[in-house]
VOMAR-358055 format. One record per residue (C-alpha): residue in one letter; chain; x, y, z; residue number from 1. Coordinates in steps of 0.001 Angstrom, whole numbers. Each point is the difference from the previous one (the first is absolute). Example, Ala and Ser with C-alpha at 12.3 -4.5 7.8 and 13.67 -1.06 7.14 Angstrom:
BEGIN
 residuo cadena      c1      c2      c3 num
       a      A   12300   -4500    7800   1
       s      A    1370    3440    -660   2
This chain:
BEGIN
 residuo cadena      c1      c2      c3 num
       x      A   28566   26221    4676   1
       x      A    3706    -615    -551   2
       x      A     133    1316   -3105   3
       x      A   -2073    2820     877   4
       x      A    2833     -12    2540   5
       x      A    2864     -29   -3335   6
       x      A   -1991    2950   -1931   7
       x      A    -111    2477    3038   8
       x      A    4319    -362    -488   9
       x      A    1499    2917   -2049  10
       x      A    1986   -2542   -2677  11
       x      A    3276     973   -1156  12
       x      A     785     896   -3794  13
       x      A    1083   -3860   -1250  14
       x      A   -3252   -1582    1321  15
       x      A   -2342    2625    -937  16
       x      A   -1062   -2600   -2930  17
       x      A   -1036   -2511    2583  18
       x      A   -1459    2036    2382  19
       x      A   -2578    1088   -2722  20
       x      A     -13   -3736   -1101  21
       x      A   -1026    -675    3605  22
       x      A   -2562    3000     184  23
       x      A   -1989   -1545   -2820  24
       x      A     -60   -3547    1510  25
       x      A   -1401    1845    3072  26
       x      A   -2324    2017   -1762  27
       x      A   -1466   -3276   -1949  28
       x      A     -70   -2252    3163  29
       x      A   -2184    2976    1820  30
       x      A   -2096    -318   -2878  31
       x      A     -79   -3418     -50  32
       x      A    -801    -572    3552  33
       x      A   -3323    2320    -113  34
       x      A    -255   -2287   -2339  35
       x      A    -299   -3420    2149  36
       x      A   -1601    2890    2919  37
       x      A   -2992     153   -2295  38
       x      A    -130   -3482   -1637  39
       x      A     436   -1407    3544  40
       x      A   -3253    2194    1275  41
       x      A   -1864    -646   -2739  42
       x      A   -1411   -3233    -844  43
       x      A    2088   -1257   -2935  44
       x      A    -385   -3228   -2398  45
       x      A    2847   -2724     750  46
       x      A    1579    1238   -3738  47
       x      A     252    3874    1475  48
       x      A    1746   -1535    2496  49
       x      A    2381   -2157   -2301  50
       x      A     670    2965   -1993  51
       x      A    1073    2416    2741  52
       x      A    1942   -2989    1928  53
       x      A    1778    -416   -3108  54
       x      A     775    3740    -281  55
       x      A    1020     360    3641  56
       x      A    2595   -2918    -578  57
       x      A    1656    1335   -2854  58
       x      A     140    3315    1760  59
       x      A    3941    1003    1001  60
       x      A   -1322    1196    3240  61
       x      A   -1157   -2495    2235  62
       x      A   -3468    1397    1304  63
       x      A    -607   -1210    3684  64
       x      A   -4135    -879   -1069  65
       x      A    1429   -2109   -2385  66
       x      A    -206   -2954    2637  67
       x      A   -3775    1369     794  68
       x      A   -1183    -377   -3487  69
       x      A    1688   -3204    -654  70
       x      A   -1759   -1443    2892  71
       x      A   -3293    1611   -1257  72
       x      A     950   -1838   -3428  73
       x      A     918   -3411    1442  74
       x      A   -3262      64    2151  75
       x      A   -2252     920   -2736  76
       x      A     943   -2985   -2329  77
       x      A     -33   -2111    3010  78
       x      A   -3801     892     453  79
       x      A   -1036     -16   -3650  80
       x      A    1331   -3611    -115  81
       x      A   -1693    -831    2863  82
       x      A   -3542    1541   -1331  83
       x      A     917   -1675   -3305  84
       x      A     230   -3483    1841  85
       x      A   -3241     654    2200  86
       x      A   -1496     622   -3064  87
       x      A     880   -2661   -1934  88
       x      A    -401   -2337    2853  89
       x      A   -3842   -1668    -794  90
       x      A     364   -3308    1811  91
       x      A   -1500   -1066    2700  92
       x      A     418    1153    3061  93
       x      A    1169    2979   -1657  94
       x      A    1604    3205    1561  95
       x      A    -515     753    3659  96
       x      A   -2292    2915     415  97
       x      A    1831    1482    2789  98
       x      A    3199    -501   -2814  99
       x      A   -1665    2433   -2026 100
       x      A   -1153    2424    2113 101
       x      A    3629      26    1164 102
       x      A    1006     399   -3744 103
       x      A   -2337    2944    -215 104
       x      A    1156    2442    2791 105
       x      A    3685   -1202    -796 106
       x      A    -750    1633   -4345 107
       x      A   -1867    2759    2002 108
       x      A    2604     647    2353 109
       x      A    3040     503   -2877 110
       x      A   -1922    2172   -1918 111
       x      A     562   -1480   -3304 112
       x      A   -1975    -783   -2879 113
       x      A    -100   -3548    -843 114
       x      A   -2387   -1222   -2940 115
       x      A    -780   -3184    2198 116
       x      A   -1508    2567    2710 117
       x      A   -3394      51   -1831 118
       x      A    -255   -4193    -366 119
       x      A     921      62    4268 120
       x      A   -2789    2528     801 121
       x      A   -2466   -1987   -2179 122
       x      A     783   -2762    1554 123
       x      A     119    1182    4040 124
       x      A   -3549    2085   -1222 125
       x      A   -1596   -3938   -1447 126
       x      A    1615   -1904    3122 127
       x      A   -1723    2610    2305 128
       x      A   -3438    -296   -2010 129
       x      A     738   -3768     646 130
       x      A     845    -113    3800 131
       x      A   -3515    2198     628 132
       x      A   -2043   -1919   -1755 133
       x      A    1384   -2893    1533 134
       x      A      31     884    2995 135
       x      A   -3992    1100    -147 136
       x      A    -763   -3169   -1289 137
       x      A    2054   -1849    2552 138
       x      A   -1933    2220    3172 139
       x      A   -3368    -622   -1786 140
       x      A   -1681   -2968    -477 141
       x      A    2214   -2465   -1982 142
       x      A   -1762   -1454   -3342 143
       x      A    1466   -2304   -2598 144
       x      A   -1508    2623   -2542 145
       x      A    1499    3271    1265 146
       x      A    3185   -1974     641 147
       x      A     -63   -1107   -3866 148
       x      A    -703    3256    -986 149
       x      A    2686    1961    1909 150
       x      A    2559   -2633   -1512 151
       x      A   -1017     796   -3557 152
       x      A     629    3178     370 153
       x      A    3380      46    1619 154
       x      A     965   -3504   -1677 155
       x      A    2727    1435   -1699 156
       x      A    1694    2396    2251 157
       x      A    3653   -1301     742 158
       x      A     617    1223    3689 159
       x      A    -281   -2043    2925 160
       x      A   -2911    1587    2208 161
       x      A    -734   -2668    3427 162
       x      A   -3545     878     -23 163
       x      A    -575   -1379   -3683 164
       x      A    1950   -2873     601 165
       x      A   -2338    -572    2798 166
       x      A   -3283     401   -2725 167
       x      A    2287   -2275   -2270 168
       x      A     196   -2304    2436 169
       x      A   -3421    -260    1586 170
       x      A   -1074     -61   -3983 171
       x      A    2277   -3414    -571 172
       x      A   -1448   -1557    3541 173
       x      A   -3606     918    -633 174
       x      A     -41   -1308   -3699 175
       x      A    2448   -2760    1661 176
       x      A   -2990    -928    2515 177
       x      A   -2996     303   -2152 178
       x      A    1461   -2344   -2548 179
       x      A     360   -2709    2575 180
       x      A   -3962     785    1310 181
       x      A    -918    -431   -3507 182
       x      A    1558   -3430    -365 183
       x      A   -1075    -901    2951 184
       x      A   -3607     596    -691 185
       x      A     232   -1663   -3435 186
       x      A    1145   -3238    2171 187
       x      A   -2699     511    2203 188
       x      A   -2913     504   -2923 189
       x      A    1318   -3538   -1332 190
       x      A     446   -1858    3513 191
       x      A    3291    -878     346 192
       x      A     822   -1341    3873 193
       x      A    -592    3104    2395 194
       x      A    2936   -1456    2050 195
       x      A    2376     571   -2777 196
       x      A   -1230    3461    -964 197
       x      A    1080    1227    3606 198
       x      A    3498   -1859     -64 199
């Protein structure tokens, strides 16, 4: 705007050299700032970005959505680290679901494309598969068997859902409780003292 401002001014004879300097920088930062209009609308990759941050710095007009897309930039390398790290994160208890659903609408909400975006939906779309079948099994009738089978399927998924931690739990206490019936019938088969089998 202020050197809109400068332009509108008739310049005298001896800066007539800078005033058409200065109408070229003005001409290139209009272009320039459809530019980040378009790229900041758009959904771009975090190396668009990079590449039009870097050409807005070295830019002899200071652009006032300079400060927009660097925040756009700073934000989208903040959340591809973060999917990187949810994704790379496979021990137990893993990442919180809630985490990643939070994770989602925050990529979502930027409107950028982020190559870990695929490897988060994949994951949130398994966990999900993973909650309702737990969750079925878990208002049904409890078995060891559909318990066992429900945690081979989703043995290897790396996020921490509460209602298979419950199945993984009630899996550890069952097999926990029918080992100790089993010894405890093997004592009573060969007759040890009844008195000590209760202590």
């Amino acid at each position: 705007e202020f050197i809109d401002e400068l332009l509108r001014v008739d310049p005298i004879p001896c800066v007539q050299p800078g005033h058409l300097k200065l109408k070229d920088y003005a001409e290139a930062a209009r272009e320039l700032s459809e530019k980040v209009d378009s790229s900041l609308s758009s959904s771009p990759t975090i190396t668009e970005l990079e590449l039009l941050h870097s050409e807005v710095s070295s830019s002899p007009i200071s652009l006032t959505k300079y400060e927009i897309l660097s925040n756009k930039l700073s934000s989208a390398k903040m959340l591809a680290e973060t999917a990187r790290f949810y994704l790379a994160d496979t021990k137990p208890p893993g990442v919180e679901l809630d985490a990643l659903f939070k994770l989602k609408s925050e990529i979502l909400e930027l409107q950028v494309q982020l190559p870990e975006t695929e490897g988060i939906l994949y994951l949130l779309k398994k966990s999900e598969l993973a909650r309702d079948k737990c969750n079925k099994v878990l208002s049904g009738s409890i078995t060891l068997e559909n318990v066992e089978e429900l945690l081979r399927e989703f043995n290897s998924i790396s996020i921490n859902i509460p209602e298979l931690n419950i199945l993984r739990q009630y899996h550890v206490d069952t097999l926990s409780w029918l080992s100790r019936f089993y010894n405890l019938m093997v004592d009573v088969r060969e007759g040890k003292d009844q008195r000590k089998l209760i202590t």
